[in-house]
C-alpha positions as CSV (number, residue, x, y, z in Angstrom):
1,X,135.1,193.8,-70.0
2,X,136.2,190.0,-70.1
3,X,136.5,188.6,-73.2
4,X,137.7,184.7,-71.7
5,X,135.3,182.3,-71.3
6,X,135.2,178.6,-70.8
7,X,134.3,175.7,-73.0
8,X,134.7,172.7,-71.3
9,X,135.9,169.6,-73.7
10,X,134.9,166.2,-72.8
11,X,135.9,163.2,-74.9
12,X,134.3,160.3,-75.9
13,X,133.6,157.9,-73.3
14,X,136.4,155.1,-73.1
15,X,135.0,151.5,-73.9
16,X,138.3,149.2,-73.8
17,X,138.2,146.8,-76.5
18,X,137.7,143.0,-75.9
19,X,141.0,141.0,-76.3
20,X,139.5,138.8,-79.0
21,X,138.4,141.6,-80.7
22,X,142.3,142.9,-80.8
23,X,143.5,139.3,-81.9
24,X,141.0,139.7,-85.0
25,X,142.6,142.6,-86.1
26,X,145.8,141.8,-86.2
27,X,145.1,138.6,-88.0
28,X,143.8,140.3,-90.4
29,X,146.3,143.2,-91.0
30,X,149.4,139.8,-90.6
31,X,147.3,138.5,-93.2
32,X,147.5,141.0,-95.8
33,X,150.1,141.1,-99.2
34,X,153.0,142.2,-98.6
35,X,153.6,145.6,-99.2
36,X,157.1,145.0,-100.7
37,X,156.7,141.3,-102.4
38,X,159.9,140.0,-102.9
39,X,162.2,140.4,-106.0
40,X,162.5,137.3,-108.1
41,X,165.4,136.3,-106.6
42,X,163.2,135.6,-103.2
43,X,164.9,139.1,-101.6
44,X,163.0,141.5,-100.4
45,X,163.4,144.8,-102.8
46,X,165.9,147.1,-102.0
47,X,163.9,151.0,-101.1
48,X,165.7,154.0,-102.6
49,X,165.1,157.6,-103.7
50,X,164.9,158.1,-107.3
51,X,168.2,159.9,-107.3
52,X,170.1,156.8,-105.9
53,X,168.3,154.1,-108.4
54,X,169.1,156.9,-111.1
55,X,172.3,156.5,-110.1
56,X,172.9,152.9,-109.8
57,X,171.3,152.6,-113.3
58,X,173.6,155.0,-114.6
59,X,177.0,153.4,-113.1
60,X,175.3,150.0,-114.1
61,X,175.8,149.1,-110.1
62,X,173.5,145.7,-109.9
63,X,170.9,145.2,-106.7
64,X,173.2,142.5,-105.6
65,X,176.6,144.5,-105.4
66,X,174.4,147.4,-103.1
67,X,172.6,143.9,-100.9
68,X,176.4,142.8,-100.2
69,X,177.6,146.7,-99.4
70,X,175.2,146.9,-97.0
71,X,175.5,143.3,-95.3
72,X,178.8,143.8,-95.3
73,X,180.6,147.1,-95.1
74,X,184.9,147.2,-94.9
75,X,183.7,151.0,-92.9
76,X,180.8,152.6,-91.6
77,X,180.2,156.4,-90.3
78,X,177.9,158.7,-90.0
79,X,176.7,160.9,-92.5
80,X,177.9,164.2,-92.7
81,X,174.2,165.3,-92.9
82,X,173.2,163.6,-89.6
83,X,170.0,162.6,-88.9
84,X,170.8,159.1,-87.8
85,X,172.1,158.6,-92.0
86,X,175.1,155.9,-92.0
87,X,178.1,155.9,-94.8
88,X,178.5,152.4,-95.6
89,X,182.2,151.6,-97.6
90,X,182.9,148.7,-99.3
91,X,185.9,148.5,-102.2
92,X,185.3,151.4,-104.1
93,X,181.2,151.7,-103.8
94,X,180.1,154.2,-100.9
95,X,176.2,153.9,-99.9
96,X,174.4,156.8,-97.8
97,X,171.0,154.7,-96.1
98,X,168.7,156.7,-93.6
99,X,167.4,155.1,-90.6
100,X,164.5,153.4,-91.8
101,X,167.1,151.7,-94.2
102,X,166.1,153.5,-97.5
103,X,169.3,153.9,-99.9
104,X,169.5,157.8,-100.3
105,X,172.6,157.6,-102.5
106,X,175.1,155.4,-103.8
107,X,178.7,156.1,-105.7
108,X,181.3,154.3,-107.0
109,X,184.4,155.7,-107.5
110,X,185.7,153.0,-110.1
111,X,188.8,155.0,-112.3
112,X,186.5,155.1,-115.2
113,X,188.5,156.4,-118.9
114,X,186.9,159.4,-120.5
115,X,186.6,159.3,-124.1
């Protein structure tokens, strides 16, 4: 006894869309609010996980110190982790950023006194 049969699929008929139509779209999606408005310093906002802005809060590290580490880095690397990650070195500060450019960590290794 045969248990296979055959269904055959056939998809939608293909109606290629007019170019105007296309140039509508996109005019309206360009058109749209931004979907990360700029800071009030006219910057763009920096994107990171809630561990790293944890962090930064906690080490009082200010947007603008993590802006100039990443423009400007003394060293770059990889990531240990891989996964296109870069290790971005500047002074003392070390910033982890994936490679959609989200800040997954940030450290400072200031010599801090313990009271």
């Amino acid at each position: 006894m045969s248990t296979s049969f055959g269904l055959s699929f056939q998809p939608p008929a293909y109606a290629p869309r007019p170019a105007a139509e296309i140039d509508e779209d996109f005019d309206l999606d360009s058109g749209g609010p931004d979907l990360y408005p700029p800071d009030g310093d006219g910057a763009p906002p920096l994107r990171m996980t809630k561990g790293a802005r944890a962090s930064t809060n906690a080490d009082g590290i200010t947007d603008q110190a993590l802006r100039e580490t990443i423009a400007n880095p003394e060293e770059i690397e990889p990531d240990a982790a891989g996964q296109g990650r870069l290790r971005l070195r500047r002074g003392t500060m070390v910033v982890v950023v994936a490679r959609d450019g989200m800040i997954l960590s940030v450290r400072d290794r200031k010599g801090r006194r313990r009271n």
